[in-house]
MIFI-472157 format. One record per residue (C-alpha): residue in one letter; x, y, z. Coordinates in steps of 0.001 Angstrom, whole numbers, plus 500000, padded with zeros to 6 digits. Example, Ala and Ser with C-alpha at 12.3 -4.5 7.8 and 13.67 -1.06 7.14 Angstrom:
BEGIN
A512300495500507800/S513670498940507140/
// end
This chain:
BEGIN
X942394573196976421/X941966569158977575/X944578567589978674/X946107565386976144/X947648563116979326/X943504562603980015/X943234560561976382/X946075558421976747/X945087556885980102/X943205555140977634/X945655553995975274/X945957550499974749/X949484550548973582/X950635551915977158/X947845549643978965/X949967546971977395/X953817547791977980/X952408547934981885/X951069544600981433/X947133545714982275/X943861544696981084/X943218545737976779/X940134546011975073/X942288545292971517/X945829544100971272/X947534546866970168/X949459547335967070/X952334549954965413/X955364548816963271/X958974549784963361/X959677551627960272/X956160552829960246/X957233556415959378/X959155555783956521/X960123554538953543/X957280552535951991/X954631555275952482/X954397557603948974/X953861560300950785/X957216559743952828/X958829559779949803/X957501562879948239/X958022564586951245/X962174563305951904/X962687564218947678/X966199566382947597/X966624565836951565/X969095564071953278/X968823562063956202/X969972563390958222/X969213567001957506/X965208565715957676/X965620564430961097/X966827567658962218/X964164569946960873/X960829569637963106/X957938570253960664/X959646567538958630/X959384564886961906/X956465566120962809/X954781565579958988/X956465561917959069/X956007560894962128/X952551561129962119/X952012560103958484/X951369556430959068/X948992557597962282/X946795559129959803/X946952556065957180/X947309553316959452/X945276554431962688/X948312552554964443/X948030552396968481/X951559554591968981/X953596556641966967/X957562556281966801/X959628559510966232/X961046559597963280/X964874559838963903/X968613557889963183/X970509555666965397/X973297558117964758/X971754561120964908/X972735562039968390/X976436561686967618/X976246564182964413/X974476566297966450/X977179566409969341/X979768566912966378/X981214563539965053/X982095563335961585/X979216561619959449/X976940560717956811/X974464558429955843/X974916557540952709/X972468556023950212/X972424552132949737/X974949552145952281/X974180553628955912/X976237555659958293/X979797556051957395/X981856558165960014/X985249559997958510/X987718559443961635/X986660555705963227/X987110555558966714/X990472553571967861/X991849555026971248/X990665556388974169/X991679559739973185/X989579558955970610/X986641558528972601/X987525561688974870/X986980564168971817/X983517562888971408/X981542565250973317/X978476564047975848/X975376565033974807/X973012568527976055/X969424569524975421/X971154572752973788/X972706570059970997/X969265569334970144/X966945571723970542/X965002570395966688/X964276567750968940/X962427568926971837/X960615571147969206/X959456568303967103/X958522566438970018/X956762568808971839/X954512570020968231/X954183565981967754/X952547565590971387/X949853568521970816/X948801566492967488/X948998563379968430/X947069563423971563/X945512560289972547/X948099558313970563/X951308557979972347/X954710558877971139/X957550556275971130/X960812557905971772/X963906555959970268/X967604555742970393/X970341553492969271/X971848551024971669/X975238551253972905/X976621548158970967/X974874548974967434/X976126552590967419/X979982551773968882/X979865549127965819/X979640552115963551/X981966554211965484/X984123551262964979/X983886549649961972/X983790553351959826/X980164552342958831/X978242549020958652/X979650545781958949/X978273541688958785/X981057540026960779/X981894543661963768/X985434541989963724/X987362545662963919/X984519546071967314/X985045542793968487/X988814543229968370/X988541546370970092/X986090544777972704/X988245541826973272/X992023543473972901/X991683546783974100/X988705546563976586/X989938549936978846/X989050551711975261/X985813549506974911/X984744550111978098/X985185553758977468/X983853553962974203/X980530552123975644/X980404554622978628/X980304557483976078/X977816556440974149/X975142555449976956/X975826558547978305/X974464560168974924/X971998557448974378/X970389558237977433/X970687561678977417/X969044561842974143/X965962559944975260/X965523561926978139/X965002564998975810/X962495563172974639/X960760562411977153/X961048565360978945/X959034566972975705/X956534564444976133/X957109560926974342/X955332558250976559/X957567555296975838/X960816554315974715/X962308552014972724/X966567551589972498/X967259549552969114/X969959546845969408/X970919546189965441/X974011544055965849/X973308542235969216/X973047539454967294/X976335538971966336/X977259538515970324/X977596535266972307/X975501535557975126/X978662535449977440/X980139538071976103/X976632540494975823/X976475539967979658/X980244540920980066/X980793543503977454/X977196544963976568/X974442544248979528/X976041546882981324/X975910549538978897/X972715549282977645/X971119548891981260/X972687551975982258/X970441553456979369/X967324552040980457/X967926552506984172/X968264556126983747/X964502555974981100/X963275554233983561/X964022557081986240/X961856559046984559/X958821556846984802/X958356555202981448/X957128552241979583/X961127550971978562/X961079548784975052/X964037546697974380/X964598545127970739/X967189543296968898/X967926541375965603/X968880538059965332/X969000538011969615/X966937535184970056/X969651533716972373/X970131537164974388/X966047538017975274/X966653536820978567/X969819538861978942/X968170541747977137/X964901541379979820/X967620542020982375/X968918544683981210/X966122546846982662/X963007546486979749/X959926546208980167/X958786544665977081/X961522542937975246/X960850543163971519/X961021539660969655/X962112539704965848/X960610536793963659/X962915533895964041/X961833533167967556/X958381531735968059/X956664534209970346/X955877531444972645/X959200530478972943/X960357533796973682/X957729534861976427/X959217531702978008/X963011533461977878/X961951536975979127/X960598536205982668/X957615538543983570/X957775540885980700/X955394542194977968/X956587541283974549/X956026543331970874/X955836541216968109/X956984539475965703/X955271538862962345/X957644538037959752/X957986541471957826/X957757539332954149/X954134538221955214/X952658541605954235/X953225540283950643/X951610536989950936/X947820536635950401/X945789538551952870/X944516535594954732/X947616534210954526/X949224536968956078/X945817537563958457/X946066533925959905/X950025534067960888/X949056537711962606/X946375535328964550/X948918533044965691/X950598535419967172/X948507537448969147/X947108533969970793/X950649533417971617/X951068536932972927/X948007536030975340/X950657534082977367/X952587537310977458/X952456540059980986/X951325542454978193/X951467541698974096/X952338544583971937/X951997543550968222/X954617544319965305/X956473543025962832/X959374541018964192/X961561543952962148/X960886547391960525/X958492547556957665/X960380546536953756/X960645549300951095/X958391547886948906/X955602546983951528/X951946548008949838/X950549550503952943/X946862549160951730/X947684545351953184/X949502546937956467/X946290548926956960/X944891545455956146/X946980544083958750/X946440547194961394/X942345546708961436/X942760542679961557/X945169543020964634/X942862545933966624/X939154543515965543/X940914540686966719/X938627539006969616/X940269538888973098/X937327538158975211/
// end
């Protein structure tokens, strides 16, 4: 049987994140697999989150459903920021029209002791899925993903989502010892949970910073930076392509470059210009306003242009939206969008 490994030497998706030559800039979106595909919905009818993220043929059907539609350059497993702590034993749910809620928030360190740290043998679904993914997929390469330390200790936190983090930020400003502890645990499962990943095969990874925003930049270096480069340091050990993205973090790309990525991802209120600027010698992914995909096609086809000449300045360009794909996106204009973005001229 050939060697799937022989097909994506060729990729230009990982060509990119390494900042070498492309015959096309190469496209995927976040939130590709999901919820504005039909067949996505079919499929996820009666099932819980959750419960579809841990059964294999069901990530292995949605992951590679917008592959198939879109012809995207890389496919990103279809998983939950919090998955990894319901599957180490943490009370929780994701509930609809609202998000993750978790029964017993986390307020001392004995708190944070009871969580446990995070084993291959917790997720076995996962190496299955990814390893079945891999043998479809072939020369399309698999983006392994994970949730930041600082997005999923909000949750842990907060009891579920939040706008202003104030119950984290009190915690990370008047009980730091439990912060500190709290953030510890949680790169420890973060990483852990990518390596199972890639130890199945994914070819990148990408560790999604929701709530990074909300930070100062002084206190992301003091109270966050650390955490979330002990994640990467540890992907990076084992030898791949590290994506870093945020939302709202146009004043923390630099900070979030230093962290150890090697493509910073760039949501859509930051000019990509601007941004390659802020991220030192870096490739970038990005950052097409998600609401474009409803505007006229050449509307939406000239702002894509803008912004892969901009990503020209860019070690390597990876293009996306500058945040996952909307509900109610129409998959015939991203598939518009896809073919635009891979005809574009580079020469």
């Amino acid at each position: 049987m050939p060697d799937p490994h022989d097909d994506l030497r060729q990729s230009a998706f990982l060509q990119a994140v390494r900042g070498e030559p492309v015959s096309h800039t190469p496209v995927w979106f976040m939130r590709q697999a999901g919820r504005s595909l039909p067949e996505y919905l079919a499929i996820r009818e009666g099932v819980g989150m959750l419960d579809s993220c841990m059964d294999p043929a069901l990530v292995v059907e949605i992951t590679l459903q917008p592959v198939r539609r879109y012809g995207v350059d890389a496919a990103i497993f279809f998983s939950d920021i919090v998955l990894p702590l319901k599957a180490v034993g943490v009370d929780l749910d994701i509930k609809p029209g609202i998000g993750p809620v978790v029964a017993k928030p986390v307020r001392t360190l004995a708190d944070v002791a009871a969580i446990p740290d995070l084993t291959p043998e917790h997720v076995p679904f996962i190496s299955t899925a990814v390893g079945n993914l891999v043998s479809e997929l072939r020369g399309t390469p698999l983006i392994g993903f994970a949730g930041a330390p600082f997005t999923v200790a909000s949750y842990l936190v907060e009891g579920g989502p939040s706008k202003d983090h104030a119950k984290t930020k009190a915690m990370m400003f008047g009980a730091p010892e439990v912060w500190d502890a709290l953030m510890r645990k949680i790169a420890g499962i973060s990483a852990a949970y990518l390596e199972v990943q890639v130890a199945a095969g994914a070819s990148a990874v990408q560790l999604f910073d929701s709530w990074a925003g909300a930070l100062t930049p002084r206190d992301y270096r003091e109270h966050v930076l650390p955490h979330s480069a002990r994640v990467l340091q540890r992907a990076g050990e084992l030898g791949v392509p590290r994506i870093h993205f945020g939302v709202g973090t146009s004043n923390l790309l630099g900070l979030m470059g230093e962290a150890g990525a090697d493509v910073v991802g760039v949501d859509w209120r930051t000019p990509l210009d601007e941004a390659i600027t802020r991220v030192g010698d870096r490739a970038v992914q990005g950052n097409l306003d998600p609401t474009l995909v409803f505007a006229p096609t050449d509307v939406m086809t000239a702002r894509a242009a803008e912004v892969i000449e901009a990503g020209r300045a860019a070690r390597g360009h990876v293009f996306n939206l500058g945040h996952g794909v909307l509900p109610s996106t129409d998959p015939d204009q991203l598939k518009r969008l896809t073919e635009f973005v891979q005809s574009y001229p580079l020469g």
